[in-house]
DRENLOKE-980797 format. One record per residue: residue number from 1; residue in one letter; x, y, z of N, C-alpha, C in turn. Coordinates in steps of 0.2 Angstrom, whole numbers, m for minus. Example, Ala and Ser with C-alpha at 12.3 -4.5 7.8 and 13.67 -1.06 7.14 Angstrom:
<rec><n>1</n><res>a</res><n_X>66</n_X><n_Y>m28</n_Y><n_Z>39</n_Z><ca_X>62</ca_X><ca_Y>m22</ca_Y><ca_Z>39</ca_Z><c_X>66</c_X><c_Y>m16</c_Y><c_Z>39</c_Z></rec>
<rec><n>2</n><res>s</res><n_X>64</n_X><n_Y>m11</n_Y><n_Z>35</n_Z><ca_X>68</ca_X><ca_Y>m5</ca_Y><ca_Z>36</ca_Z><c_X>64</c_X><c_Y>0</c_Y><c_Z>39</c_Z></rec>
***
This chain:
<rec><n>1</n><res>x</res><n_X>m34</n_X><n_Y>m50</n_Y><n_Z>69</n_Z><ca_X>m29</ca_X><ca_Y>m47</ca_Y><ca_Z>72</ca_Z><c_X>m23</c_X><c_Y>m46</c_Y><c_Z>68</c_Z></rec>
<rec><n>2</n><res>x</res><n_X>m21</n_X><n_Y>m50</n_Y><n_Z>64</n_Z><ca_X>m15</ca_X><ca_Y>m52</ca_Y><ca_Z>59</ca_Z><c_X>m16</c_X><c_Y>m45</c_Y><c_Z>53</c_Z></rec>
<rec><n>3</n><res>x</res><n_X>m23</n_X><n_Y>m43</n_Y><n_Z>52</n_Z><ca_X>m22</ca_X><ca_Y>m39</ca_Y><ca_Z>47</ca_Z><c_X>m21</c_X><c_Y>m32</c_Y><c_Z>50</c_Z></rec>
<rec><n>4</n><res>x</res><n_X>m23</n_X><n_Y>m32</n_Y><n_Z>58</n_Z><ca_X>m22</ca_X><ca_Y>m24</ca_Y><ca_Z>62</ca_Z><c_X>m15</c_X><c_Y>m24</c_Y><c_Z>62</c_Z></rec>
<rec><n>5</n><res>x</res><n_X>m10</n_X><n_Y>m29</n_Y><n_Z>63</n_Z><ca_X>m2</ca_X><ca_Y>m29</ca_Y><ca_Z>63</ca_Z><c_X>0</c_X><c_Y>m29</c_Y><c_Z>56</c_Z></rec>
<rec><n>6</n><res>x</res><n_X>m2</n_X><n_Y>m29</n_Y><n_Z>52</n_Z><ca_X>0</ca_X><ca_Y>m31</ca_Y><ca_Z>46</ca_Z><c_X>m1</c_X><c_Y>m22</c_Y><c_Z>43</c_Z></rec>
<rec><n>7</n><res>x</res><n_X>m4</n_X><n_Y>m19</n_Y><n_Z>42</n_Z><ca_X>m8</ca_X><ca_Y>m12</ca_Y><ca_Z>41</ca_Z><c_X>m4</c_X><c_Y>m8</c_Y><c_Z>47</c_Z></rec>
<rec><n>8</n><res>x</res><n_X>m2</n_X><n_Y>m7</n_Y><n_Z>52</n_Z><ca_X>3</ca_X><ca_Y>m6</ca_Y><ca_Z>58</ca_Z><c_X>10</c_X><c_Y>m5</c_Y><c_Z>52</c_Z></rec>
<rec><n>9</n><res>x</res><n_X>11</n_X><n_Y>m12</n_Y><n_Z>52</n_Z><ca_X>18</ca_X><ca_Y>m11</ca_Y><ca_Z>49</ca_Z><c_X>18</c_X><c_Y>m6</c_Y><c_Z>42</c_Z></rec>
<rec><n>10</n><res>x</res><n_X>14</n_X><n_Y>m6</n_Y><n_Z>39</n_Z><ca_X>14</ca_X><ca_Y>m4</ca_Y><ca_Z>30</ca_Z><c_X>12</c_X><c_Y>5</c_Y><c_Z>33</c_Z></rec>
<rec><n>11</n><res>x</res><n_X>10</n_X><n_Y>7</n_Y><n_Z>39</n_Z><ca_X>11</ca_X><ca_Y>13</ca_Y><ca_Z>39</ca_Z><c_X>17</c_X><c_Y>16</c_Y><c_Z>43</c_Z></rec>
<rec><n>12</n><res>x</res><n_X>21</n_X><n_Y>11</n_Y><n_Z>46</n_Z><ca_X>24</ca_X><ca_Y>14</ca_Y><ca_Z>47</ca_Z><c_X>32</c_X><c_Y>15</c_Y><c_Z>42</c_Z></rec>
<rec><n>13</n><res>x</res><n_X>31</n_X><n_Y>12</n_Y><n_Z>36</n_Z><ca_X>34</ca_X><ca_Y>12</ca_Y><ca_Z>31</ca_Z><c_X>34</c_X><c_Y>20</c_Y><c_Z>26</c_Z></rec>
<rec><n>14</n><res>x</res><n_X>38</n_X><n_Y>20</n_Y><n_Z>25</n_Z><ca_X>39</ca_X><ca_Y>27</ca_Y><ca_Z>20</ca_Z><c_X>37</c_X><c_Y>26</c_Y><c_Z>11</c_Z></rec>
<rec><n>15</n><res>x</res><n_X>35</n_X><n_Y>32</n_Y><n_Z>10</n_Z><ca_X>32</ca_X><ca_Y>30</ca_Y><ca_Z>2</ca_Z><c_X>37</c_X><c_Y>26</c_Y><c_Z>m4</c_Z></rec>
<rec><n>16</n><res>x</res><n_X>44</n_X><n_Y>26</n_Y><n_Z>m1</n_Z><ca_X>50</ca_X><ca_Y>22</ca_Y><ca_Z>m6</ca_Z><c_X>48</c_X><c_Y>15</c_Y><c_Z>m4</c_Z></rec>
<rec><n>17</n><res>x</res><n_X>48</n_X><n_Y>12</n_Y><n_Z>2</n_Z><ca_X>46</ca_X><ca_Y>6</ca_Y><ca_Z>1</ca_Z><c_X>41</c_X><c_Y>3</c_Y><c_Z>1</c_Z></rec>
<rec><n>18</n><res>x</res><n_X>36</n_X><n_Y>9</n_Y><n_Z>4</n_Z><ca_X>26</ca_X><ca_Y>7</ca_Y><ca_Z>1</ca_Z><c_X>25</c_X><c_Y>4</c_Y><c_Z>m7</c_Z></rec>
<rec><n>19</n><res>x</res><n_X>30</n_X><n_Y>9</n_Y><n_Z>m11</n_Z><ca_X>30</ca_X><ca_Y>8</ca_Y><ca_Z>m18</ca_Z><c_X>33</c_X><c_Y>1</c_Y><c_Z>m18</c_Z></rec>
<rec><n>20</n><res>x</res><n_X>39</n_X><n_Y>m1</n_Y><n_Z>m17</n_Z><ca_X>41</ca_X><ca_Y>m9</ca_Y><ca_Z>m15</ca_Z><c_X>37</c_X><c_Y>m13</c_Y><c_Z>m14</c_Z></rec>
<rec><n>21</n><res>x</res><n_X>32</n_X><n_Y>m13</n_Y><n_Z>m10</n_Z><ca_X>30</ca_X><ca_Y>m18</ca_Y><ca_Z>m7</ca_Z><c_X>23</c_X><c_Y>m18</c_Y><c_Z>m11</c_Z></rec>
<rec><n>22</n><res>x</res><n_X>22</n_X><n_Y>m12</n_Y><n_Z>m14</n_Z><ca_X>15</ca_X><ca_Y>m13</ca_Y><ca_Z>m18</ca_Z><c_X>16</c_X><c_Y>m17</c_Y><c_Z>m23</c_Z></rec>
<rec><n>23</n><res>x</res><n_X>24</n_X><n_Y>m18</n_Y><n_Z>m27</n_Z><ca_X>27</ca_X><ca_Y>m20</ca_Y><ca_Z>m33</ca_Z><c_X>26</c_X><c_Y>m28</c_Y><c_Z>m33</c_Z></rec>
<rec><n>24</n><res>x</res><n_X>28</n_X><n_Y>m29</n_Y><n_Z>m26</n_Z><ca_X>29</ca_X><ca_Y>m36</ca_Y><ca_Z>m22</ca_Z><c_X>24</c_X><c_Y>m39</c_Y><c_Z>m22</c_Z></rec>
<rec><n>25</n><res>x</res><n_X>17</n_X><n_Y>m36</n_Y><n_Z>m21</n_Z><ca_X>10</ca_X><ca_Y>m37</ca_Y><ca_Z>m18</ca_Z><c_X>7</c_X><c_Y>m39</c_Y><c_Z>m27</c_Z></rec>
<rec><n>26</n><res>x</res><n_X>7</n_X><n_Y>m33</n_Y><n_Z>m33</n_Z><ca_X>8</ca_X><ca_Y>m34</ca_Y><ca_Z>m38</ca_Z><c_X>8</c_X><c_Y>m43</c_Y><c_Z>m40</c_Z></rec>
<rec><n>27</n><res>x</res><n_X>14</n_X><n_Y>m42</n_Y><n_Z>m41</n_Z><ca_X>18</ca_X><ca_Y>m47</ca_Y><ca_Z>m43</ca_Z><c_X>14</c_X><c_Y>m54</c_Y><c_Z>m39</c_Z></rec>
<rec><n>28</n><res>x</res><n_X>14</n_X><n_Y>m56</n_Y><n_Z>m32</n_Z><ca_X>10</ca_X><ca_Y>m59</ca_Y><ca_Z>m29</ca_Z><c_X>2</c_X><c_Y>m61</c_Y><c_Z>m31</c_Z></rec>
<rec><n>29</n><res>x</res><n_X>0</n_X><n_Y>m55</n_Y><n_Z>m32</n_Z><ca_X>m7</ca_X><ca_Y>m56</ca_Y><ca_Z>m36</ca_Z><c_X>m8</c_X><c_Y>m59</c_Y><c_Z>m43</c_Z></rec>
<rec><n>30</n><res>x</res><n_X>m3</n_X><n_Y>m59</n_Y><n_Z>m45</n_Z><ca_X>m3</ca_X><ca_Y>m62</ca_Y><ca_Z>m53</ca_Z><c_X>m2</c_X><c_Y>m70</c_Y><c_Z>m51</c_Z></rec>
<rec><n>31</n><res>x</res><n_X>4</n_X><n_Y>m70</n_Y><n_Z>m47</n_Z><ca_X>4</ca_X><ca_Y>m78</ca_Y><ca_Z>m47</ca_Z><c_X>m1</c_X><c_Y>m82</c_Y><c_Z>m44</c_Z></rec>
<rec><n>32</n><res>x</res><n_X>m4</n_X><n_Y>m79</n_Y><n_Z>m38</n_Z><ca_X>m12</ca_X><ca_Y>m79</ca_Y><ca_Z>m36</ca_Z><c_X>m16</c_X><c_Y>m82</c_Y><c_Z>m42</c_Z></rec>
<rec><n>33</n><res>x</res><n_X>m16</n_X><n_Y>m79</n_Y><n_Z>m45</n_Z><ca_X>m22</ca_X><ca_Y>m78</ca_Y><ca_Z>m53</ca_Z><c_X>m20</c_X><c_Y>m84</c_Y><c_Z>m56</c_Z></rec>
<rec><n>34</n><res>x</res><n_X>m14</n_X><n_Y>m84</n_Y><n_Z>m58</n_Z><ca_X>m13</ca_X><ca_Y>m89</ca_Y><ca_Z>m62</ca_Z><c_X>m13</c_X><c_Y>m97</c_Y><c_Z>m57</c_Z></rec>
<rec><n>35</n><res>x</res><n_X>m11</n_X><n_Y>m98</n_Y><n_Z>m53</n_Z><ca_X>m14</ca_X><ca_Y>m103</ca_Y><ca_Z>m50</ca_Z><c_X>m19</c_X><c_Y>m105</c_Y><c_Z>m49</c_Z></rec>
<rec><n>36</n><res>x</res><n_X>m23</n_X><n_Y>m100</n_Y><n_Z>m48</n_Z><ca_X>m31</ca_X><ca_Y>m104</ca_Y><ca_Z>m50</ca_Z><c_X>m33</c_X><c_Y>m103</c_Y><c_Z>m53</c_Z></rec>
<rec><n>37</n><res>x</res><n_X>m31</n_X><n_Y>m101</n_Y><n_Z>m61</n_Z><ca_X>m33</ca_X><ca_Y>m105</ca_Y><ca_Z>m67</ca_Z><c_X>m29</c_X><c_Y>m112</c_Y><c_Z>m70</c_Z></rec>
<rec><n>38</n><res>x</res><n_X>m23</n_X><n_Y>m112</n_Y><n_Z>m64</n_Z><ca_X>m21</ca_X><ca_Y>m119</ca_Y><ca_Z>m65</ca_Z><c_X>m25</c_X><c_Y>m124</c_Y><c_Z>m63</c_Z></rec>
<rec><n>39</n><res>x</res><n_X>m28</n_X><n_Y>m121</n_Y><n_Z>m56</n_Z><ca_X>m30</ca_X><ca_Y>m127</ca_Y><ca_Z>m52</ca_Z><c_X>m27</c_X><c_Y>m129</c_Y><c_Z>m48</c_Z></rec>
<rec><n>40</n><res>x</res><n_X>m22</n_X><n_Y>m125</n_Y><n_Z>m46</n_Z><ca_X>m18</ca_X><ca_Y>m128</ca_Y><ca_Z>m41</ca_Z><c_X>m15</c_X><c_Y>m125</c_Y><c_Z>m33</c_Z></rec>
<rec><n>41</n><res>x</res><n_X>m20</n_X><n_Y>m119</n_Y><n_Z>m32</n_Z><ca_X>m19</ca_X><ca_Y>m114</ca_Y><ca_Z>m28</ca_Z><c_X>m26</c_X><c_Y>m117</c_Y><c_Z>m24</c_Z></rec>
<rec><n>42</n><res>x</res><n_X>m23</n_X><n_Y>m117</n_Y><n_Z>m17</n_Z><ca_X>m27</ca_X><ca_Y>m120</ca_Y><ca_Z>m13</ca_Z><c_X>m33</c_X><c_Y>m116</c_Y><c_Z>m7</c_Z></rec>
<rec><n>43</n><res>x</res><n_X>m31</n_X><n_Y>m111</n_Y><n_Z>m5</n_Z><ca_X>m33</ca_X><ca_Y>m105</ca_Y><ca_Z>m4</ca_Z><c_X>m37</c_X><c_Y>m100</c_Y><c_Z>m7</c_Z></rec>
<rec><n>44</n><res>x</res><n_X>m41</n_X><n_Y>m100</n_Y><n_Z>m11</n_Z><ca_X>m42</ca_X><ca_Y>m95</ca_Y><ca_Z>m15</ca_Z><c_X>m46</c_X><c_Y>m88</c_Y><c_Z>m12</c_Z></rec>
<rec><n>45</n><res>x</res><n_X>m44</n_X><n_Y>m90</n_Y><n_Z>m4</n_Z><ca_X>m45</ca_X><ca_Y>m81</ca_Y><ca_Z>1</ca_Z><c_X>m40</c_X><c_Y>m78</c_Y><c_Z>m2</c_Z></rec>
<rec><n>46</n><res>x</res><n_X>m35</n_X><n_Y>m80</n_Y><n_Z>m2</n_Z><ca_X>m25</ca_X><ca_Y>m78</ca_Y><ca_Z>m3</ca_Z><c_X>m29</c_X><c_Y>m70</c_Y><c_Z>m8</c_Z></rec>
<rec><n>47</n><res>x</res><n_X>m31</n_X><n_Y>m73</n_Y><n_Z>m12</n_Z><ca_X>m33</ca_X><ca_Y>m70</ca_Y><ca_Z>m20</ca_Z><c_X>m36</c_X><c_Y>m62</c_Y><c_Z>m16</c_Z></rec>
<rec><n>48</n><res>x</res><n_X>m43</n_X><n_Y>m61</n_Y><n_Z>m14</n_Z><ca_X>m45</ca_X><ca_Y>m57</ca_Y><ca_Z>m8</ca_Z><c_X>m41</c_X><c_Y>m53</c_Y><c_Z>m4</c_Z></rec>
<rec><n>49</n><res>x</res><n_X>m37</n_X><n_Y>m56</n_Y><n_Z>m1</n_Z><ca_X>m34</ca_X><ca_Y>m53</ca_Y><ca_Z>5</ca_Z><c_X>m27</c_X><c_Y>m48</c_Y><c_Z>1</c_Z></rec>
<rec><n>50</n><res>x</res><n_X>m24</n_X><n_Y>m53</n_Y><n_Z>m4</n_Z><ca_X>m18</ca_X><ca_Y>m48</ca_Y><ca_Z>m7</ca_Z><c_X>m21</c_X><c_Y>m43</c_Y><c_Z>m11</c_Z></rec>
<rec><n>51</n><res>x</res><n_X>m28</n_X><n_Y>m43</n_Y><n_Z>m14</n_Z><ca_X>m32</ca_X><ca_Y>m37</ca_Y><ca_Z>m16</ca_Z><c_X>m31</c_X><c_Y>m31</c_Y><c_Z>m12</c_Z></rec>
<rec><n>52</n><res>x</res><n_X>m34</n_X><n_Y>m33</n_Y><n_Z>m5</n_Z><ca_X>m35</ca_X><ca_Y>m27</ca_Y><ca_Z>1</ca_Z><c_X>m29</c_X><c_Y>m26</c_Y><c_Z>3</c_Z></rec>
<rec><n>53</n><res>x</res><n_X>m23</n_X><n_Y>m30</n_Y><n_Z>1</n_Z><ca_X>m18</ca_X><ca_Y>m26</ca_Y><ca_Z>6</ca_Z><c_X>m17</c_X><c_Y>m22</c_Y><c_Z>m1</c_Z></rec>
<rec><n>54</n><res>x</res><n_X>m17</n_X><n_Y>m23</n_Y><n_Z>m8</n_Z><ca_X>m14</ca_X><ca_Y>m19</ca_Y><ca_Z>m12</ca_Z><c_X>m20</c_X><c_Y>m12</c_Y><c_Z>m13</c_Z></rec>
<rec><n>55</n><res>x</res><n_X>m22</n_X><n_Y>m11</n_Y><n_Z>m9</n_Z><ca_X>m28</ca_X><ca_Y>m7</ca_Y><ca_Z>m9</ca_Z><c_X>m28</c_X><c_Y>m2</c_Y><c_Z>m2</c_Z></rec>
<rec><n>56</n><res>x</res><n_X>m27</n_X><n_Y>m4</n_Y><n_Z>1</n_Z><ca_X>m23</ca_X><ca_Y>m1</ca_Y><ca_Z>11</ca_Z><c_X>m15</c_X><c_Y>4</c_Y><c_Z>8</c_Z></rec>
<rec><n>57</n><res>x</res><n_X>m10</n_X><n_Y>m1</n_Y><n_Z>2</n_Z><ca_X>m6</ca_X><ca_Y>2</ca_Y><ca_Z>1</ca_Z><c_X>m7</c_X><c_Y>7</c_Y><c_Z>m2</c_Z></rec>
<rec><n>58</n><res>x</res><n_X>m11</n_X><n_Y>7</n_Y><n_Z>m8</n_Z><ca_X>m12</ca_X><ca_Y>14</ca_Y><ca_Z>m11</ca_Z><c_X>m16</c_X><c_Y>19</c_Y><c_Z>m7</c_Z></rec>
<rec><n>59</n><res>x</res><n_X>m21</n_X><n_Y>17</n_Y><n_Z>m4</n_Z><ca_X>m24</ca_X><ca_Y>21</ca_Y><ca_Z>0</ca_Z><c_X>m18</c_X><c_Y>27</c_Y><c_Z>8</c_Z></rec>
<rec><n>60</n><res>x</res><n_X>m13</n_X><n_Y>23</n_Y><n_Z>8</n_Z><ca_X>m6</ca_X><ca_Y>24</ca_Y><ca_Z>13</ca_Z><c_X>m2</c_X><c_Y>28</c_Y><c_Z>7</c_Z></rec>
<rec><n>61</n><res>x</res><n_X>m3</n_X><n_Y>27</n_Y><n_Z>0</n_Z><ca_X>1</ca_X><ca_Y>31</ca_Y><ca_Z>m3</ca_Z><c_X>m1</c_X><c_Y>37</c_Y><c_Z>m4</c_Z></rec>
<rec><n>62</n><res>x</res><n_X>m10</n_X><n_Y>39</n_Y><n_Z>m4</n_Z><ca_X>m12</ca_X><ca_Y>45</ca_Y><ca_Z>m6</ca_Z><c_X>m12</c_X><c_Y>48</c_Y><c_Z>0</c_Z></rec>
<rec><n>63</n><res>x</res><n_X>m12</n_X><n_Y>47</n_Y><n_Z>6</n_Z><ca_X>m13</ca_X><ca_Y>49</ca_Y><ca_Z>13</ca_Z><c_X>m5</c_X><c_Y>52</c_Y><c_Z>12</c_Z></rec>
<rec><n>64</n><res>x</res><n_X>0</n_X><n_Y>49</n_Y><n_Z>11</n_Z><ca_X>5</ca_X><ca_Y>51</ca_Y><ca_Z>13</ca_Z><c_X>5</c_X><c_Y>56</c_Y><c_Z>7</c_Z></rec>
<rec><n>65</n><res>x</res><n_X>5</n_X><n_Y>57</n_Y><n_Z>m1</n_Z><ca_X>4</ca_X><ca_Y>62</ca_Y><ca_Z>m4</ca_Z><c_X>3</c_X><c_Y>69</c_Y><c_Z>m2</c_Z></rec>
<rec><n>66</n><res>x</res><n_X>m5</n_X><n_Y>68</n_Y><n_Z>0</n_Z><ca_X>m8</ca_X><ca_Y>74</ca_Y><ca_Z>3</ca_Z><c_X>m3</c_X><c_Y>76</c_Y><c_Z>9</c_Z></rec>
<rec><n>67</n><res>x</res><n_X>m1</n_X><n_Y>72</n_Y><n_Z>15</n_Z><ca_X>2</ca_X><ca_Y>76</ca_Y><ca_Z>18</ca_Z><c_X>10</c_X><c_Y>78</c_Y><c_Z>15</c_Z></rec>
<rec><n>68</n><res>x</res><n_X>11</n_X><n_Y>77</n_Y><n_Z>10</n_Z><ca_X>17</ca_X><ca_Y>82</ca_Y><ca_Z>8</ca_Z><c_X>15</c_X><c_Y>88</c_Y><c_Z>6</c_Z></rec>
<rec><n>69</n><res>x</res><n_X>10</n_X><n_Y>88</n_Y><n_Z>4</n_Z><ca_X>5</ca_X><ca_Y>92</ca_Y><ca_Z>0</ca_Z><c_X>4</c_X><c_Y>100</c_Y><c_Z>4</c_Z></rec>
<rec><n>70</n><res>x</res><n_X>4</n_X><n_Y>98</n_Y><n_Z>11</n_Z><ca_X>0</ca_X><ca_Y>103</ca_Y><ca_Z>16</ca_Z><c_X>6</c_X><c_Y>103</c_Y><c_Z>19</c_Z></rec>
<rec><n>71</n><res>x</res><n_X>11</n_X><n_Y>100</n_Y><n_Z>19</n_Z><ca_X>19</ca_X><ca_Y>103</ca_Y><ca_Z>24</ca_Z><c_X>21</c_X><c_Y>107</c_Y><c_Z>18</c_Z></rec>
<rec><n>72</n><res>x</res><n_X>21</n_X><n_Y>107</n_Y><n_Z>12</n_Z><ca_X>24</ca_X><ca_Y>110</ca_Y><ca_Z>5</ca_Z><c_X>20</c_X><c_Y>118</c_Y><c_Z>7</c_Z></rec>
<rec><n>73</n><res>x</res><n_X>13</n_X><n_Y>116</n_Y><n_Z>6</n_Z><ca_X>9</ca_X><ca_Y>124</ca_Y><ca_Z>8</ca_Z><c_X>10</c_X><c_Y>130</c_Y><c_Z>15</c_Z></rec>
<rec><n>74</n><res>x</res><n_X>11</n_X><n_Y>122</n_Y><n_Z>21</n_Z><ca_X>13</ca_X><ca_Y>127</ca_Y><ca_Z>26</ca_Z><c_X>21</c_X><c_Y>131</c_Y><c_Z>26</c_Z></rec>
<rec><n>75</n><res>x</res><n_X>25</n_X><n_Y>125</n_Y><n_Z>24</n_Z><ca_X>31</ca_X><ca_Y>129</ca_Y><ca_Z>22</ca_Z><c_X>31</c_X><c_Y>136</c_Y><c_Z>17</c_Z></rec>
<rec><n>76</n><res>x</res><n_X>27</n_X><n_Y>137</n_Y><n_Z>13</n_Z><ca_X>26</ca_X><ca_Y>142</ca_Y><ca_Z>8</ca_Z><c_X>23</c_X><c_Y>146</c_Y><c_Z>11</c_Z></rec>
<rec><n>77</n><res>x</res><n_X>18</n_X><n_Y>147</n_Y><n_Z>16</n_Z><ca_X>15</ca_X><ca_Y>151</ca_Y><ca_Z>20</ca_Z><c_X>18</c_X><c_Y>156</c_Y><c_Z>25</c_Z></rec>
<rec><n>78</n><res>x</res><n_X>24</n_X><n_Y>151</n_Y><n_Z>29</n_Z><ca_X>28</ca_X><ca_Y>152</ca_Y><ca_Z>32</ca_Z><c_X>33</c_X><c_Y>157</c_Y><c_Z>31</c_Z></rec>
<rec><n>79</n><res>x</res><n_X>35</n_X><n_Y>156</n_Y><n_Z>25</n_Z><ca_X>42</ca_X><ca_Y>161</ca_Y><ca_Z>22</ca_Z><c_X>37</c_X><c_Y>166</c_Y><c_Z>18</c_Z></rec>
<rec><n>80</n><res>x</res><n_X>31</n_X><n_Y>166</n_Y><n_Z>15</n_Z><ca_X>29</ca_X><ca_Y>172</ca_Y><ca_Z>13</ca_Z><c_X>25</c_X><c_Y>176</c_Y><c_Z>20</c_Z></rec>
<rec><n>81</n><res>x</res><n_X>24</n_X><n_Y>175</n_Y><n_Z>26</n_Z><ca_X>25</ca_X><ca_Y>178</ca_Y><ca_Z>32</ca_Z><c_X>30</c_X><c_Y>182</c_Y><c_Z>35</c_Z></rec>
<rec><n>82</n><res>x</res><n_X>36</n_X><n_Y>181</n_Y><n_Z>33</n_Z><ca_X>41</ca_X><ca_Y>183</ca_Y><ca_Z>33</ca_Z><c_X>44</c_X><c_Y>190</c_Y><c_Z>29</c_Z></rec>
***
């Protein structure tokens, strides 16, 4: 349930803070890494699940790409109609 609310909010986010929060997730996953090679990270789902969300995010990134992509074309379509 936690991950349908979670994926909820990351779409409705625009690609400047998608890019933010992928940096955030980044960064997150390093220190993930490094704690258990310390040995001292307790969870080691945490490791897993910050993968999938950094993987949702880029996946939200190409999706919103492409639709600039087909608004850029219909706009272009639109004025050579004219």
């Amino acid at each position: 349930m936690k991950q349908a609310e979670s994926l909820k909010q990351l779409k409705a986010l625009d690609s400047k803070a998608l890019a933010k929060e992928l940096t955030a997730s980044n960064k997150k996953l390093v220190e993930l890494r490094f704690s258990a090679k310390m040995r001292k990270l307790k969870n080691y789902q945490e490791i897993g699940l910050e993968r999938k969300k950094i993987a949702q995010i880029w996946t939200l990134l190409g999706e919103k790409a492409i639709e600039e992509i087909i608004k850029a074309e219909e706009t272009g379509k639109a004025k050579d109609a004219k």
